[in-house]
MARLOMAR-985536 format. One record per residue (C-alpha): residue number from 1; chain; x, y, z. Coordinates in nm, 3 decimals, always signed. Layout:
N
> pos; unit; east; north; up
> NUM; A; X; Y; Z
...
//
This chain:
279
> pos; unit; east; north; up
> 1; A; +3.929; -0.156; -0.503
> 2; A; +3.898; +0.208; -0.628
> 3; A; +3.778; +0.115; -0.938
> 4; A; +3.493; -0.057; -0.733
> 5; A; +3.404; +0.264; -0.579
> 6; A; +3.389; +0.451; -0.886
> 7; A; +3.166; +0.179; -1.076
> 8; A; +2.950; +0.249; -0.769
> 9; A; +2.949; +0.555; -0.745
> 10; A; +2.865; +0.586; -1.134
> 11; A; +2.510; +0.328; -1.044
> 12; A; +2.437; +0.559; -0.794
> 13; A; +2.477; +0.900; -1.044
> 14; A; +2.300; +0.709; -1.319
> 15; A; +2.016; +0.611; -1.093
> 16; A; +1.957; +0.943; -0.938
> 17; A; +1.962; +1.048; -1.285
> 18; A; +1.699; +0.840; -1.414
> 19; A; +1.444; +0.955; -1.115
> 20; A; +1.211; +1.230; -1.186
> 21; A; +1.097; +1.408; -0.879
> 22; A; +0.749; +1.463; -1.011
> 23; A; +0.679; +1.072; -1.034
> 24; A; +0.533; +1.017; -0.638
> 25; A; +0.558; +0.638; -0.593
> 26; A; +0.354; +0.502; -0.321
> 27; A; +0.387; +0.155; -0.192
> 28; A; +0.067; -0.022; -0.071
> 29; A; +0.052; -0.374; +0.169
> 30; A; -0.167; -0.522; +0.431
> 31; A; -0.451; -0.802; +0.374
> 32; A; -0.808; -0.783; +0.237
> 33; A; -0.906; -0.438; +0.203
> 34; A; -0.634; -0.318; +0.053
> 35; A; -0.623; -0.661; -0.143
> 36; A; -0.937; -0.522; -0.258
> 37; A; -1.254; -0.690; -0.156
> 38; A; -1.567; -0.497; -0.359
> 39; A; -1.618; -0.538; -0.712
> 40; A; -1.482; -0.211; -0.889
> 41; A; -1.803; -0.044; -1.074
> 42; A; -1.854; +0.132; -1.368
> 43; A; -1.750; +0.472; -1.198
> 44; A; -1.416; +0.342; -1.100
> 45; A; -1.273; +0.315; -1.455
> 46; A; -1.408; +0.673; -1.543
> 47; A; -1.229; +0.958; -1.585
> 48; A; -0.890; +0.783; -1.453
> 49; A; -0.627; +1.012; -1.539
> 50; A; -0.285; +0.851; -1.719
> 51; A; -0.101; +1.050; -1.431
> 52; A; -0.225; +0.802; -1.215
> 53; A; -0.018; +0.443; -1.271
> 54; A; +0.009; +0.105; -1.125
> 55; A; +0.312; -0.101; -1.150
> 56; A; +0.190; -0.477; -1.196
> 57; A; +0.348; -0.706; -0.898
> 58; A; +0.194; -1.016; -1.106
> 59; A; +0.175; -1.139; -1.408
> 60; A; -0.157; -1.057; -1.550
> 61; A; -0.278; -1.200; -1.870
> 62; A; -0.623; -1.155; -1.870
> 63; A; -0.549; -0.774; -1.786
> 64; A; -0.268; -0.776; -2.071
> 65; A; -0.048; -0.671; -1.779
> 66; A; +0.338; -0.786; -1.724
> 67; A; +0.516; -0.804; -1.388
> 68; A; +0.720; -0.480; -1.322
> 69; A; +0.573; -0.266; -1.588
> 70; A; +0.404; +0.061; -1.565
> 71; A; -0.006; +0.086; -1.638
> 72; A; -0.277; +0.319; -1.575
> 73; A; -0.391; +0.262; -1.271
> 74; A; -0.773; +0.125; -1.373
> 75; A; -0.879; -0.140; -1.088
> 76; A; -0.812; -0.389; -0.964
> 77; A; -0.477; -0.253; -0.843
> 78; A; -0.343; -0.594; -0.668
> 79; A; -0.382; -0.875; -0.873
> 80; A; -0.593; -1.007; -1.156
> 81; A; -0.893; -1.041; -1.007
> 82; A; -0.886; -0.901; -0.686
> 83; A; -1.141; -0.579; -0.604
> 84; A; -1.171; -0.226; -0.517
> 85; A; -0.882; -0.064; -0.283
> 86; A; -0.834; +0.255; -0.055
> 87; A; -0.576; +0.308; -0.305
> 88; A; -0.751; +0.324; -0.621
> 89; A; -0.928; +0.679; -0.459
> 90; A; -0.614; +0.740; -0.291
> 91; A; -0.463; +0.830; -0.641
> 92; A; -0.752; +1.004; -0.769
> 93; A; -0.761; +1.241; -0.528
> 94; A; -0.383; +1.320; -0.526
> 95; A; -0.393; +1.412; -0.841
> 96; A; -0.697; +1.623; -0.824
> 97; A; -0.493; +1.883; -0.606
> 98; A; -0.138; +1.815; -0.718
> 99; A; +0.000; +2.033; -0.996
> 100; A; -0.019; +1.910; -1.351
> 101; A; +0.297; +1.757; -1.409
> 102; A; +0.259; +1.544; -1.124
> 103; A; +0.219; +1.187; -1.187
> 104; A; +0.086; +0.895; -0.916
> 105; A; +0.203; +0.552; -0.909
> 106; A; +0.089; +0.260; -0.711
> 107; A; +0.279; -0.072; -0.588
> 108; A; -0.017; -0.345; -0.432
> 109; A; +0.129; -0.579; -0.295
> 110; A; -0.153; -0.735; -0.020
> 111; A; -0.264; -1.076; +0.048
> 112; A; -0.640; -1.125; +0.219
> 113; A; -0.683; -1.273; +0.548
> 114; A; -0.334; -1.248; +0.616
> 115; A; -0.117; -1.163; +0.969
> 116; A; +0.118; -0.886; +1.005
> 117; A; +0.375; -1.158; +1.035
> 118; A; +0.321; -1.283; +0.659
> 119; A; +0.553; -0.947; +0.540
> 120; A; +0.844; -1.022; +0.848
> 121; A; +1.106; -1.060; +0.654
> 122; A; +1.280; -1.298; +0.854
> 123; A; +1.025; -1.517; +0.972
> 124; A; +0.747; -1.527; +0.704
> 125; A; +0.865; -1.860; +0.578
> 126; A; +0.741; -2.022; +0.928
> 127; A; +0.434; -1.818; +0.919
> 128; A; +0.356; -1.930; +0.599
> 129; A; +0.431; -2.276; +0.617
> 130; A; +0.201; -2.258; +0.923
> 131; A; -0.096; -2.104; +0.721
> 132; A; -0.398; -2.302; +0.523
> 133; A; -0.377; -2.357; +0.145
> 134; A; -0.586; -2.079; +0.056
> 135; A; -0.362; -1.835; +0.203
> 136; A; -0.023; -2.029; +0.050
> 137; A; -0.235; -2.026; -0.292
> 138; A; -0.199; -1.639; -0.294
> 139; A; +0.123; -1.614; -0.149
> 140; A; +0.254; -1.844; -0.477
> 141; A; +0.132; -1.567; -0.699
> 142; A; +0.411; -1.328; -0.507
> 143; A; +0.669; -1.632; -0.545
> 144; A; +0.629; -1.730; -0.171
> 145; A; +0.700; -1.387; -0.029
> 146; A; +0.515; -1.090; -0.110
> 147; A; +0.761; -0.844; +0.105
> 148; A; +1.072; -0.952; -0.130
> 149; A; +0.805; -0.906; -0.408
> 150; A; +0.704; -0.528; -0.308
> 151; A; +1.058; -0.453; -0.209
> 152; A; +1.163; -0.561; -0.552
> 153; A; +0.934; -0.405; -0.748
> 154; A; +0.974; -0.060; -0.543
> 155; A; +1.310; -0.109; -0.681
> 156; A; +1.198; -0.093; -1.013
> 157; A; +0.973; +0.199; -0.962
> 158; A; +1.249; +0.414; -0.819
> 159; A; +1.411; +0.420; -1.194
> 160; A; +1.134; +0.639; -1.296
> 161; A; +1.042; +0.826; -0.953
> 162; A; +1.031; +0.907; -0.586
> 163; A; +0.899; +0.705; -0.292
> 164; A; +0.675; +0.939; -0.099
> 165; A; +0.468; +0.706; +0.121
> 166; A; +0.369; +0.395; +0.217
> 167; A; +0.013; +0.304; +0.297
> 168; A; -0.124; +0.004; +0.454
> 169; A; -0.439; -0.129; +0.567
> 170; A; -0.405; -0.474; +0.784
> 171; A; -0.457; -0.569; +1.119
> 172; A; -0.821; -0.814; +1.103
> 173; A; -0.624; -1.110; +1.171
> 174; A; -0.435; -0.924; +1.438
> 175; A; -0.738; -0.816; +1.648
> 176; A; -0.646; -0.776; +1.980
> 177; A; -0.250; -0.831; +1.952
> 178; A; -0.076; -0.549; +2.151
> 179; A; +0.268; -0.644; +1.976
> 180; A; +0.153; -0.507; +1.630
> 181; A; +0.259; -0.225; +1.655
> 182; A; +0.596; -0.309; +1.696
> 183; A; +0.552; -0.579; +1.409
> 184; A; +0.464; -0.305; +1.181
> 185; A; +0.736; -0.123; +1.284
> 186; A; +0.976; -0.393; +1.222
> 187; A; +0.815; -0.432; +0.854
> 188; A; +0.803; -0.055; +0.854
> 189; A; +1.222; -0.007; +0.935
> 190; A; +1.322; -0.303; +0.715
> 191; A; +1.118; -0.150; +0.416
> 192; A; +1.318; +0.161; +0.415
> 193; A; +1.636; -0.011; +0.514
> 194; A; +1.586; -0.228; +0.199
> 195; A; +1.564; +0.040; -0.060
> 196; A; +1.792; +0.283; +0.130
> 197; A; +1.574; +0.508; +0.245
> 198; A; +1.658; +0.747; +0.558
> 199; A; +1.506; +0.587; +0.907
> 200; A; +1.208; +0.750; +0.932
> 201; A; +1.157; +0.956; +0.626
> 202; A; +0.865; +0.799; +0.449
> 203; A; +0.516; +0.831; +0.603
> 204; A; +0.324; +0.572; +0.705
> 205; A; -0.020; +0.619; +0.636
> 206; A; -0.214; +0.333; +0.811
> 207; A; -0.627; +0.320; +0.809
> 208; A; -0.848; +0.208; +1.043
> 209; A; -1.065; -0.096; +1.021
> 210; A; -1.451; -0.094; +0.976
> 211; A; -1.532; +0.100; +1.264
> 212; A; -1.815; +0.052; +1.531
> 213; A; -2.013; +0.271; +1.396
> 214; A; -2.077; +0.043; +1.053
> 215; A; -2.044; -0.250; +1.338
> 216; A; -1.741; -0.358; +1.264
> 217; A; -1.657; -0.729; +1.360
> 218; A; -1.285; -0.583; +1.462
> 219; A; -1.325; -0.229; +1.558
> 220; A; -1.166; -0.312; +1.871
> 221; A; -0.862; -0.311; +1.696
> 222; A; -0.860; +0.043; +1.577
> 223; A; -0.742; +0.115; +1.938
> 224; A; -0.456; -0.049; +1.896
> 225; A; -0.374; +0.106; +1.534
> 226; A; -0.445; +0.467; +1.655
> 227; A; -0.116; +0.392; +1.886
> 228; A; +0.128; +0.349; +1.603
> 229; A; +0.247; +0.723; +1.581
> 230; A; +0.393; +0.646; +1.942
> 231; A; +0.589; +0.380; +1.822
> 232; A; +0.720; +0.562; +1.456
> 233; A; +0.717; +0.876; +1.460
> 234; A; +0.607; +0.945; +1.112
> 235; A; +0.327; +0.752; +1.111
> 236; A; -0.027; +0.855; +1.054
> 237; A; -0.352; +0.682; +1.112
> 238; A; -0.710; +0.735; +0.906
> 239; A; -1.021; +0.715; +1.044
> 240; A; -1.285; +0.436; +0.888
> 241; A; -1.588; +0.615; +1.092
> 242; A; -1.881; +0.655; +0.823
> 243; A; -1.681; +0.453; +0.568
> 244; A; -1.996; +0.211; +0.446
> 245; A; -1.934; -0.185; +0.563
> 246; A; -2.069; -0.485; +0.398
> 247; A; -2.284; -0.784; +0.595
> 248; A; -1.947; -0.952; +0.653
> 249; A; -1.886; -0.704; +0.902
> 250; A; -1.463; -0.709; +0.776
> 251; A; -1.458; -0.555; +0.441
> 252; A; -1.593; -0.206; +0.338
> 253; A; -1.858; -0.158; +0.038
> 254; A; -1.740; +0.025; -0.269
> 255; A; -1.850; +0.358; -0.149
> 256; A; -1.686; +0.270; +0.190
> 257; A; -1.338; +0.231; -0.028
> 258; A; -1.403; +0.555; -0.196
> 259; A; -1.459; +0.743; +0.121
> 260; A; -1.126; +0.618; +0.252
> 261; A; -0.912; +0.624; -0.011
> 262; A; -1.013; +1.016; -0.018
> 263; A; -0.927; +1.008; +0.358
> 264; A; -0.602; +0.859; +0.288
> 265; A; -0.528; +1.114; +0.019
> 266; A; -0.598; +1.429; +0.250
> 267; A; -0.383; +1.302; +0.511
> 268; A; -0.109; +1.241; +0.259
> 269; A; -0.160; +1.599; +0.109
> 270; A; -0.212; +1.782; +0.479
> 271; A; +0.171; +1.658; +0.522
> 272; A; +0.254; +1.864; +0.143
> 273; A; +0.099; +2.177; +0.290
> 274; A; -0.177; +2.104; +0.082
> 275; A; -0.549; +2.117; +0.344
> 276; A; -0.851; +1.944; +0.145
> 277; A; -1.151; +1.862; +0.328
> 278; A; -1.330; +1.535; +0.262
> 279; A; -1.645; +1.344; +0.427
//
Protein backbone atom coordinates (compact mmCIF):
# COMPACT_ATOMS: atom_id res chain seq x y z
CA UNK A 1 0.00 0.00 0.00
CA UNK A 2 2.87 2.54 0.49
CA UNK A 3 4.03 2.19 -2.75
CA UNK A 4 0.43 3.32 -3.75
CA UNK A 5 0.84 6.44 -1.88
CA UNK A 6 4.03 7.33 -3.29
CA UNK A 7 2.89 6.64 -7.06
CA UNK A 8 0.25 9.16 -5.94
CA UNK A 9 1.85 11.35 -4.49
CA UNK A 10 4.43 11.48 -7.54
CA UNK A 11 0.87 12.29 -10.11
CA UNK A 12 0.14 14.85 -7.85
CA UNK A 13 4.05 16.52 -7.91
CA UNK A 14 4.16 15.93 -11.64
CA UNK A 15 0.84 17.62 -12.19
CA UNK A 16 1.43 20.61 -10.08
CA UNK A 17 4.51 20.70 -11.99
CA UNK A 18 3.15 20.86 -15.31
CA UNK A 19 0.66 23.95 -14.29
CA UNK A 20 1.82 27.37 -15.01
CA UNK A 21 0.22 29.94 -12.83
CA UNK A 22 0.05 32.50 -15.58
CA UNK A 23 -2.33 30.22 -17.79
CA UNK A 24 -6.05 31.54 -16.17
CA UNK A 25 -8.46 28.80 -17.31
CA UNK A 26 -11.99 29.74 -17.22
CA UNK A 27 -14.79 27.31 -17.59
CA UNK A 28 -17.96 28.50 -19.41
CA UNK A 29 -21.76 26.57 -19.33
CA UNK A 30 -25.37 27.51 -19.45
CA UNK A 31 -27.74 27.44 -22.70
CA UNK A 32 -28.11 29.81 -25.68
CA UNK A 33 -26.27 32.83 -25.05
CA UNK A 34 -23.41 31.53 -23.96
CA UNK A 35 -23.97 28.71 -26.68
CA UNK A 36 -23.62 31.66 -28.75
CA UNK A 37 -26.61 32.87 -30.63
CA UNK A 38 -25.33 36.04 -33.09
CA UNK A 39 -23.28 35.50 -35.98
CA UNK A 40 -19.58 36.53 -35.01
CA UNK A 41 -18.61 39.60 -37.50
CA UNK A 42 -15.73 40.67 -39.07
CA UNK A 43 -14.53 42.62 -35.86
CA UNK A 44 -14.61 39.56 -33.75
CA UNK A 45 -11.68 37.76 -35.45
CA UNK A 46 -9.54 41.05 -35.35
CA UNK A 47 -6.86 41.72 -33.38
CA UNK A 48 -7.43 38.37 -31.20
CA UNK A 49 -4.43 37.99 -29.26
CA UNK A 50 -2.69 34.18 -29.15
CA UNK A 51 -2.83 34.80 -25.24
CA UNK A 52 -6.29 34.30 -25.54
CA UNK A 53 -7.14 30.26 -26.19
CA UNK A 54 -10.02 27.96 -26.46
CA UNK A 55 -9.81 24.38 -25.69
CA UNK A 56 -12.16 22.52 -28.31
CA UNK A 57 -14.96 20.35 -26.28
CA UNK A 58 -15.91 18.88 -29.93
CA UNK A 59 -14.56 17.63 -32.63
CA UNK A 60 -14.43 20.26 -35.23
CA UNK A 61 -13.50 19.55 -38.74
CA UNK A 62 -14.64 22.26 -40.61
CA UNK A 63 -12.73 24.55 -38.00
CA UNK A 64 -9.58 22.09 -38.29
CA UNK A 65 -10.13 21.80 -34.54
CA UNK A 66 -9.62 18.41 -32.35
CA UNK A 67 -11.37 17.64 -29.06
CA UNK A 68 -9.13 18.60 -26.04
CA UNK A 69 -6.61 20.65 -27.84
CA UNK A 70 -5.57 24.16 -27.31
CA UNK A 71 -6.57 27.04 -30.14
CA UNK A 72 -6.76 30.67 -30.34
CA UNK A 73 -9.71 31.59 -29.17
CA UNK A 74 -11.33 33.10 -32.71
CA UNK A 75 -15.32 32.49 -32.50
CA UNK A 76 -17.36 30.49 -32.30
CA UNK A 77 -16.06 29.32 -28.91
CA UNK A 78 -18.73 26.32 -28.34
CA UNK A 79 -19.08 24.28 -31.16
CA UNK A 80 -18.70 24.32 -34.91
CA UNK A 81 -21.17 26.43 -35.81
CA UNK A 82 -22.59 27.92 -32.98
CA UNK A 83 -22.34 32.07 -32.57
CA UNK A 84 -21.03 34.91 -30.67
CA UNK A 85 -20.57 34.43 -26.68
CA UNK A 86 -20.13 36.73 -23.48
CA UNK A 87 -17.01 34.87 -23.44
CA UNK A 88 -15.40 35.64 -26.58
CA UNK A 89 -15.21 39.64 -25.03
CA UNK A 90 -14.77 38.17 -21.76
CA UNK A 91 -11.15 37.15 -22.89
CA UNK A 92 -10.42 40.15 -24.75
CA UNK A 93 -10.78 42.28 -22.16
CA UNK A 94 -8.80 40.21 -19.56
CA UNK A 95 -6.08 40.37 -21.41
CA UNK A 96 -6.22 43.99 -22.21
CA UNK A 97 -5.42 44.76 -18.41
CA UNK A 98 -3.57 41.63 -17.36
CA UNK A 99 0.20 41.71 -17.53
CA UNK A 100 1.92 40.37 -20.59
CA UNK A 101 2.73 37.01 -19.76
CA UNK A 102 -0.67 36.28 -18.92
CA UNK A 103 -2.46 33.95 -21.09
CA UNK A 104 -6.61 33.31 -21.25
CA UNK A 105 -8.17 30.12 -21.95
CA UNK A 106 -11.72 29.21 -22.49
CA UNK A 107 -13.74 25.79 -21.90
CA UNK A 108 -17.63 26.20 -23.74
CA UNK A 109 -19.37 23.79 -22.91
CA UNK A 110 -23.36 25.15 -23.35
CA UNK A 111 -26.27 23.65 -24.98
CA UNK A 112 -29.28 26.22 -26.24
CA UNK A 113 -32.64 26.05 -24.86
CA UNK A 114 -31.56 23.93 -22.22
CA UNK A 115 -32.68 23.62 -18.15
CA UNK A 116 -30.37 23.99 -15.35
CA UNK A 117 -31.11 20.35 -14.75
CA UNK A 118 -29.40 19.21 -18.18
CA UNK A 119 -25.68 19.74 -16.21
CA UNK A 120 -27.10 17.73 -12.68
CA UNK A 121 -24.89 15.30 -12.62
CA UNK A 122 -26.97 12.78 -11.21
CA UNK A 123 -30.10 13.23 -12.84
CA UNK A 124 -29.40 14.62 -16.37
CA UNK A 125 -29.97 11.26 -17.93
CA UNK A 126 -33.88 11.60 -16.94
CA UNK A 127 -33.88 15.13 -17.97
CA UNK A 128 -32.59 14.34 -21.10
CA UNK A 129 -34.41 11.44 -21.98
CA UNK A 130 -37.41 13.70 -21.17
CA UNK A 131 -36.29 16.48 -23.68
CA UNK A 132 -37.27 16.85 -27.66
CA UNK A 133 -34.84 15.66 -30.36
CA UNK A 134 -33.45 18.90 -31.05
CA UNK A 135 -32.16 19.30 -27.69
CA UNK A 136 -30.82 15.33 -27.53
CA UNK A 137 -29.25 16.23 -31.13
CA UNK A 138 -26.85 18.68 -29.30
CA UNK A 139 -26.42 16.87 -26.29
CA UNK A 140 -24.91 13.78 -28.73
CA UNK A 141 -22.23 16.17 -29.82
CA UNK A 142 -21.07 16.24 -25.84
CA UNK A 143 -21.51 12.26 -25.85
CA UNK A 144 -24.88 12.50 -23.93
CA UNK A 145 -23.61 14.66 -21.09
CA UNK A 146 -22.06 17.87 -21.50
CA UNK A 147 -21.15 18.25 -17.53
CA UNK A 148 -18.86 14.93 -17.74
CA UNK A 149 -17.71 16.62 -21.05
CA UNK A 150 -16.64 20.14 -19.37
CA UNK A 151 -15.47 18.37 -16.28
CA UNK A 152 -13.24 16.30 -18.46
CA UNK A 153 -11.89 18.63 -20.51
CA UNK A 154 -11.17 21.12 -17.42
CA UNK A 155 -9.11 18.21 -16.58
CA UNK A 156 -7.13 18.52 -19.45
CA UNK A 157 -6.71 22.21 -19.21
CA UNK A 158 -5.36 22.05 -15.69
CA UNK A 159 -2.01 20.31 -17.28
CA UNK A 160 -1.14 23.59 -18.70
CA UNK A 161 -2.86 26.13 -16.11
CA UNK A 162 -5.02 27.40 -13.32
CA UNK A 163 -8.81 27.42 -12.93
CA UNK A 164 -9.72 30.95 -11.96
CA UNK A 165 -13.47 31.15 -12.65
CA UNK A 166 -16.35 29.82 -13.89
CA UNK A 167 -18.90 31.79 -15.83
CA UNK A 168 -22.30 30.93 -16.83
CA UNK A 169 -25.15 32.38 -18.48
CA UNK A 170 -28.54 30.12 -18.24
CA UNK A 171 -31.67 30.39 -16.65
CA UNK A 172 -34.45 31.19 -19.95
CA UNK A 173 -35.85 27.86 -19.55
CA UNK A 174 -35.90 28.32 -15.81
CA UNK A 175 -37.98 31.54 -15.72
CA UNK A 176 -39.72 31.76 -12.73
CA UNK A 177 -38.23 28.57 -10.80
CA UNK A 178 -37.29 29.68 -7.22
CA UNK A 179 -35.21 26.32 -6.78
CA UNK A 180 -32.44 27.48 -9.25
CA UNK A 181 -30.55 28.76 -7.27
CA UNK A 182 -29.96 25.90 -5.34
CA UNK A 183 -29.68 23.82 -8.70
CA UNK A 184 -26.84 25.95 -9.65
CA UNK A 185 -25.40 25.51 -6.56
CA UNK A 186 -25.56 21.85 -6.69
CA UNK A 187 -23.83 22.06 -10.34
CA UNK A 188 -21.70 24.77 -8.82
CA UNK A 189 -20.29 22.34 -5.57
CA UNK A 190 -20.04 19.19 -7.74
CA UNK A 191 -17.88 21.16 -10.36
CA UNK A 192 -15.25 21.94 -7.87
CA UNK A 193 -15.65 18.70 -6.03
CA UNK A 194 -14.89 16.99 -9.39
CA UNK A 195 -11.60 18.56 -10.18
CA UNK A 196 -10.61 19.01 -6.50
CA UNK A 197 -11.00 22.29 -6.06
CA UNK A 198 -11.49 23.92 -2.41
CA UNK A 199 -15.49 24.46 -1.60
CA UNK A 200 -15.94 27.71 -2.50
CA UNK A 201 -12.79 28.97 -4.05
CA UNK A 202 -13.64 29.61 -7.65
CA UNK A 203 -15.96 32.52 -8.53
CA UNK A 204 -18.96 32.21 -10.06
CA UNK A 205 -19.60 34.81 -12.38
CA UNK A 206 -23.28 34.46 -13.53
CA UNK A 207 -25.01 37.24 -16.05
CA UNK A 208 -28.21 38.40 -16.23
CA UNK A 209 -30.71 37.75 -18.94
CA UNK A 210 -31.94 40.37 -21.54
CA UNK A 211 -33.18 42.79 -19.23
CA UNK A 212 -36.50 44.87 -19.27
CA UNK A 213 -35.08 47.55 -20.46
CA UNK A 214 -34.24 45.80 -24.14
CA UNK A 215 -37.81 44.02 -23.23
CA UNK A 216 -36.69 41.04 -22.39
CA UNK A 217 -39.18 38.02 -22.79
CA UNK A 218 -37.54 36.64 -19.26
CA UNK A 219 -36.32 39.56 -17.36
CA UNK A 220 -38.37 38.42 -14.62
CA UNK A 221 -35.90 36.02 -14.00
CA UNK A 222 -32.99 38.26 -13.33
CA UNK A 223 -34.65 38.57 -9.84
CA UNK A 224 -34.14 35.37 -9.13
CA UNK A 225 -30.35 35.26 -10.47
CA UNK A 226 -29.39 38.48 -8.54
CA UNK A 227 -30.12 36.07 -5.32
CA UNK A 228 -27.38 33.58 -6.00
CA UNK A 229 -24.58 35.34 -3.87
CA UNK A 230 -26.99 34.40 -0.85
CA UNK A 231 -26.88 30.98 -1.62
CA UNK A 232 -22.71 30.70 -2.60
CA UNK A 233 -20.93 32.92 -1.27
CA UNK A 234 -18.52 33.57 -4.02
CA UNK A 235 -20.77 34.16 -6.50
CA UNK A 236 -21.21 37.23 -8.56
CA UNK A 237 -23.94 38.39 -10.82
CA UNK A 238 -23.63 40.89 -14.13
CA UNK A 239 -25.99 43.15 -15.12
CA UNK A 240 -27.58 42.76 -18.93
CA UNK A 241 -29.21 46.47 -18.58
CA UNK A 242 -28.27 48.32 -22.00
CA UNK A 243 -26.82 45.08 -23.41
CA UNK A 244 -28.65 45.36 -27.13
CA UNK A 245 -31.52 42.36 -27.62
CA UNK A 246 -32.64 40.92 -30.81
CA UNK A 247 -36.64 40.67 -31.99
CA UNK A 248 -36.66 37.26 -30.30
CA UNK A 249 -36.73 39.00 -27.19
CA UNK A 250 -34.15 35.80 -25.56
CA UNK A 251 -30.87 36.26 -27.19
CA UNK A 252 -28.66 39.46 -27.23
CA UNK A 253 -27.34 41.12 -30.66
CA UNK A 254 -23.64 41.04 -31.30
CA UNK A 255 -23.00 44.34 -29.73
CA UNK A 256 -25.24 43.17 -26.79
CA UNK A 257 -22.51 40.10 -26.39
CA UNK A 258 -19.71 42.53 -26.57
CA UNK A 259 -21.09 44.78 -23.94
CA UNK A 260 -21.38 41.82 -21.59
CA UNK A 261 -18.62 39.92 -22.09
CA UNK A 262 -16.71 43.35 -21.10
CA UNK A 263 -19.06 43.35 -18.04
CA UNK A 264 -18.11 39.92 -17.22
CA UNK A 265 -14.44 40.73 -17.55
CA UNK A 266 -14.52 43.82 -15.06
CA UNK A 267 -16.22 41.89 -12.53
CA UNK A 268 -13.69 39.12 -12.89
CA UNK A 269 -10.76 41.71 -12.71
CA UNK A 270 -12.52 44.00 -9.72
CA UNK A 271 -11.99 40.54 -7.67
CA UNK A 272 -7.78 40.75 -8.91
CA UNK A 273 -7.64 44.27 -7.51
CA UNK A 274 -7.71 45.32 -10.88
CA UNK A 275 -11.00 48.44 -11.24
CA UNK A 276 -11.82 48.98 -15.12
CA UNK A 277 -14.81 50.81 -15.99
CA UNK A 278 -16.97 49.66 -18.88
CA UNK A 279 -20.51 50.80 -20.42
Amino acid sequence: MKWIFILKMCLIVNSLVAQDKNFHIYLCLGQSNMEGHARPQAEDSVGVSERFKALAAVDCDNRGRKKGEWYTALPPLARCNTGLTPADYFGRTMLEHLPKDVIVGIINVAVGGCKIELFDKNNFKLYVDGSPDWLKNIVKAYDGNPYQRLVDMARIARKSGVIKGILLHQGESNTGDTLWTKKVKDVYDNLLRDLDLKPNSVPLLAGHLVSEDQNGACASMNQIISTLPQVIPNAHVISSVGCEGIKDRLHFSAAGYRKLGRRYAATMLALMGKKITVD
